[in-house]
VEXKOLMI-97593 format. One record per residue (C-alpha): z, x negated, y negated; chain; residue number from 1. Coordinates in steps of 0.001 Angstrom, whole numbers, plus 500000, padded with zeros to 6 digits. Layout:
BEGIN
<up = Z; east = X; north = Y; unit = A; pos = NUM>
...
END
This chain:
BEGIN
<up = 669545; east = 964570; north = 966248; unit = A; pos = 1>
<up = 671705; east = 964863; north = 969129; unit = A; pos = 2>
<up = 673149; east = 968154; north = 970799; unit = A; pos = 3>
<up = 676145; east = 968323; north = 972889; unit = A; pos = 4>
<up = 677573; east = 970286; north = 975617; unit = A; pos = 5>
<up = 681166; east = 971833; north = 974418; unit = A; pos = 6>
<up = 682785; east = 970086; north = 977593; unit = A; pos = 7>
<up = 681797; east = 966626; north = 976156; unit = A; pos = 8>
<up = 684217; east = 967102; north = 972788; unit = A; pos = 9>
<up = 687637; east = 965882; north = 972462; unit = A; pos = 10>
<up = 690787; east = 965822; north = 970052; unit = A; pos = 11>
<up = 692991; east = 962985; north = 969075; unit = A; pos = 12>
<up = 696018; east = 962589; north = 967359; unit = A; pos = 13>
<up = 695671; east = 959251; north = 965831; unit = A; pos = 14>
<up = 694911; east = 957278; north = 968394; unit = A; pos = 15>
<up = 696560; east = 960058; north = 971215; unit = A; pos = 16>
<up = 694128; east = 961931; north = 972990; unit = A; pos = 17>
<up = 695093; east = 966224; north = 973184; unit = A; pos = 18>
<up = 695183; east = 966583; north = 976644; unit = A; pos = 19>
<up = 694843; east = 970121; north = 978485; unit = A; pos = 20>
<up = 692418; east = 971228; north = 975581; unit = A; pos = 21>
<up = 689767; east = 974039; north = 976622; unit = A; pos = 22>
<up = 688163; east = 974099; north = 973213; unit = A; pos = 23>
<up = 688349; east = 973320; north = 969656; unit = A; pos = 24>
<up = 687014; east = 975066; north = 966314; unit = A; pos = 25>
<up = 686909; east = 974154; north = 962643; unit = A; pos = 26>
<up = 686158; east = 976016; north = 959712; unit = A; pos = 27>
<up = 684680; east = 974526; north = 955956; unit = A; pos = 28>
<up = 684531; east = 976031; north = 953271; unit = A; pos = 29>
<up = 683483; east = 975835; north = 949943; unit = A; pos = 30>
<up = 684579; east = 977851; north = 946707; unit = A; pos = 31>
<up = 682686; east = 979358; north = 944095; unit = A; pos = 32>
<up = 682370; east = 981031; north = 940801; unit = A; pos = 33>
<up = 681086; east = 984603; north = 939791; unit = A; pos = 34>
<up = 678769; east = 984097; north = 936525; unit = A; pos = 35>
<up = 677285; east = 987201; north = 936509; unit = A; pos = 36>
<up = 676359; east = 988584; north = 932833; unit = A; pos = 37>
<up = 675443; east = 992115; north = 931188; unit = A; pos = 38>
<up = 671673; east = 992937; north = 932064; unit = A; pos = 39>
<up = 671328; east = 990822; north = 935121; unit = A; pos = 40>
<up = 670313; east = 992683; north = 938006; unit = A; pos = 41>
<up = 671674; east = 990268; north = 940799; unit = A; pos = 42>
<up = 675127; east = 989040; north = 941377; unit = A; pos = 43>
<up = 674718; east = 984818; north = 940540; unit = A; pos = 44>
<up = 677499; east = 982056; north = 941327; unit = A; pos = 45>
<up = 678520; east = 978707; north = 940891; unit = A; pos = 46>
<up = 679340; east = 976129; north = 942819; unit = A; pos = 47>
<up = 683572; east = 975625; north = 942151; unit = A; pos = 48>
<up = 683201; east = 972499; north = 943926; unit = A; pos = 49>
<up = 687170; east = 972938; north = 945618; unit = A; pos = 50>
<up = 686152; east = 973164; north = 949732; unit = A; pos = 51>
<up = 689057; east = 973510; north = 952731; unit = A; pos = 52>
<up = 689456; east = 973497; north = 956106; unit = A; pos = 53>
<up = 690727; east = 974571; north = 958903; unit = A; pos = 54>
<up = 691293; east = 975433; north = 962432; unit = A; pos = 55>
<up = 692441; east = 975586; north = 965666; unit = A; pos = 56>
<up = 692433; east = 973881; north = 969383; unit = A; pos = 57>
<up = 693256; east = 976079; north = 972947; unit = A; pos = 58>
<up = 694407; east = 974927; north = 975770; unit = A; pos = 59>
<up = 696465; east = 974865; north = 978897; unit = A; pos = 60>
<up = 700434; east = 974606; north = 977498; unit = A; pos = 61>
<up = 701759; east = 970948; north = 978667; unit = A; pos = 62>
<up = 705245; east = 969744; north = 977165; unit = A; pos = 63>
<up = 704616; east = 965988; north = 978482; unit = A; pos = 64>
<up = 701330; east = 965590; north = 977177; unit = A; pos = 65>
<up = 701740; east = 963090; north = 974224; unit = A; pos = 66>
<up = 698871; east = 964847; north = 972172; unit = A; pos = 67>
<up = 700726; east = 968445; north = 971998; unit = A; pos = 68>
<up = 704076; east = 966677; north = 971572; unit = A; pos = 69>
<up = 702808; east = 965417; north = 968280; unit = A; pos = 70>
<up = 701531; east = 969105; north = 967280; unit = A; pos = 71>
<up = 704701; east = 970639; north = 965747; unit = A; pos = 72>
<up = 704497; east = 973094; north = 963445; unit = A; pos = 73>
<up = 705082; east = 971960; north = 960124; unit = A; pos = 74>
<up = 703806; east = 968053; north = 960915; unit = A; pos = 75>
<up = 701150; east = 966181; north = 958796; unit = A; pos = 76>
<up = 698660; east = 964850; north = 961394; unit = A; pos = 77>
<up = 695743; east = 962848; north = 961671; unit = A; pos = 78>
<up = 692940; east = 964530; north = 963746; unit = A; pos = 79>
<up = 689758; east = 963477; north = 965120; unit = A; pos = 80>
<up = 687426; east = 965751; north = 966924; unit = A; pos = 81>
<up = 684857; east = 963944; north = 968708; unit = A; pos = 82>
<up = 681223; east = 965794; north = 969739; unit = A; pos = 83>
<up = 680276; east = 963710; north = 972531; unit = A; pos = 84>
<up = 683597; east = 961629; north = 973190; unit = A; pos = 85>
<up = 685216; east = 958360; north = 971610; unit = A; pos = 86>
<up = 682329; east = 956032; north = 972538; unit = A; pos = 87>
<up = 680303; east = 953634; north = 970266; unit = A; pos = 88>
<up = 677662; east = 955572; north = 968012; unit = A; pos = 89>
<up = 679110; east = 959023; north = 968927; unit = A; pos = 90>
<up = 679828; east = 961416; north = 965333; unit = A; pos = 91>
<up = 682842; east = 963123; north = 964884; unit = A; pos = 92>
<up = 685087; east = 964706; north = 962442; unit = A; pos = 93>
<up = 688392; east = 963446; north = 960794; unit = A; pos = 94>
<up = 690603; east = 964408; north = 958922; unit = A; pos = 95>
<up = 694730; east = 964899; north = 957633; unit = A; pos = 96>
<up = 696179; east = 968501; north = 958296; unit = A; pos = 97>
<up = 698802; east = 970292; north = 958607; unit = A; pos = 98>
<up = 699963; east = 972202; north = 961614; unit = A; pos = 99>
<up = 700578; east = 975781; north = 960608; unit = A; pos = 100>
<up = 701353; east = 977770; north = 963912; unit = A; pos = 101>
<up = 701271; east = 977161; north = 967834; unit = A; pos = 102>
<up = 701444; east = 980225; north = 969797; unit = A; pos = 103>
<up = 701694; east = 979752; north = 973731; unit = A; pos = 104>
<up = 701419; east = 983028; north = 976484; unit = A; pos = 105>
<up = 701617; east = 983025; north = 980358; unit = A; pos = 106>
<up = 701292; east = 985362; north = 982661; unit = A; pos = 107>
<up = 701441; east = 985309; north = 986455; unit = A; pos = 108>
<up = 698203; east = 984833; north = 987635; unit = A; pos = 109>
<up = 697486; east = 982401; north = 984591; unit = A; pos = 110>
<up = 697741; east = 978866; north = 983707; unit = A; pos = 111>
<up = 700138; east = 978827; north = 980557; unit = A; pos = 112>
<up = 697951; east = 978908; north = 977329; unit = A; pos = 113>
<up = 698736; east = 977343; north = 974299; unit = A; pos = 114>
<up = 697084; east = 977414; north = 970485; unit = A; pos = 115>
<up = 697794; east = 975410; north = 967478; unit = A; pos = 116>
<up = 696064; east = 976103; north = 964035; unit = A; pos = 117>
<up = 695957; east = 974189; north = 961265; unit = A; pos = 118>
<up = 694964; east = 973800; north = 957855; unit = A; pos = 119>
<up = 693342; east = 970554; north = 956248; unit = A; pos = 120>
<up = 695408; east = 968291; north = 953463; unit = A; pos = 121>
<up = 691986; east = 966708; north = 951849; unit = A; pos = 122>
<up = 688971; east = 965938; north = 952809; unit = A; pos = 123>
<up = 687254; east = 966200; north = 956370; unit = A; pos = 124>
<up = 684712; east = 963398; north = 957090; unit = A; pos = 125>
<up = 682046; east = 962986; north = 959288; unit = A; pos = 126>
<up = 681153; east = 959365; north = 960727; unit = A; pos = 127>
<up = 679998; east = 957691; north = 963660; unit = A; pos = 128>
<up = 682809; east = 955488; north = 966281; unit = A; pos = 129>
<up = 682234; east = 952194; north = 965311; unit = A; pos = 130>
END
């Protein structure tokens, strides 16, 4: 099994590489059920079977760069997130979502930040660039 150095990831839009990114984070989940009965003396669960996800990608704020142009709030999107870039045998994650918030801040002795979260619409798969 591979490992990767964070600096080797990346984030498309379709086919549109995110430029500016400085990091990227998703979040799975996985629901369950209480089933806990009279006389048992630990809490037990089920598994509901309904999982999310979500997340969220940081960078540097660019208004030309095709990839954040794409990320407006309220747009269903098609994201990959690539581990060790968009090369032959490499895994990564994809997935439809929705974007749910992009916050930007600045200051003067900064580089304009920028953050978009969203939320998954279905499932998020794991495969291997062909």
């Amino acid at each position: 099994m591979a490992n990767h150095a964070g600096n080797e990831g990346s984030v498309y839009v379709g086919a549109v590489q995110i430029g500016e990114l400085t990091g990227w984070s998703i979040d799975q989940s996985g629901e369950t059920l209480e089933d806990t009965t009279l006389g048992d003396q630990w809490r037990t669960r089920k598994a509901l079977g309904l999982k999310s996800w979500s997340g969220s990608c940081d960078g540097f704020f660019d208004e030309a760069d095709l990839g954040q142009v794409e990320l407006a709030v309220g747009t269903e999107v098609s994201l990959n997130f690539y581990f060790g870039g968009n090369t032959t045998g490499q895994n990564y994650f994809s997935g439809s979502a929705i974007i749910t918030s992009m916050s930007t801040s600045g200051s003067m002795d900064a580089m304009q930040d920028v953050s978009f979260s969203f939320e998954g619409n279905g499932a998020l798969t794991q495969s291997a660039v062909a």
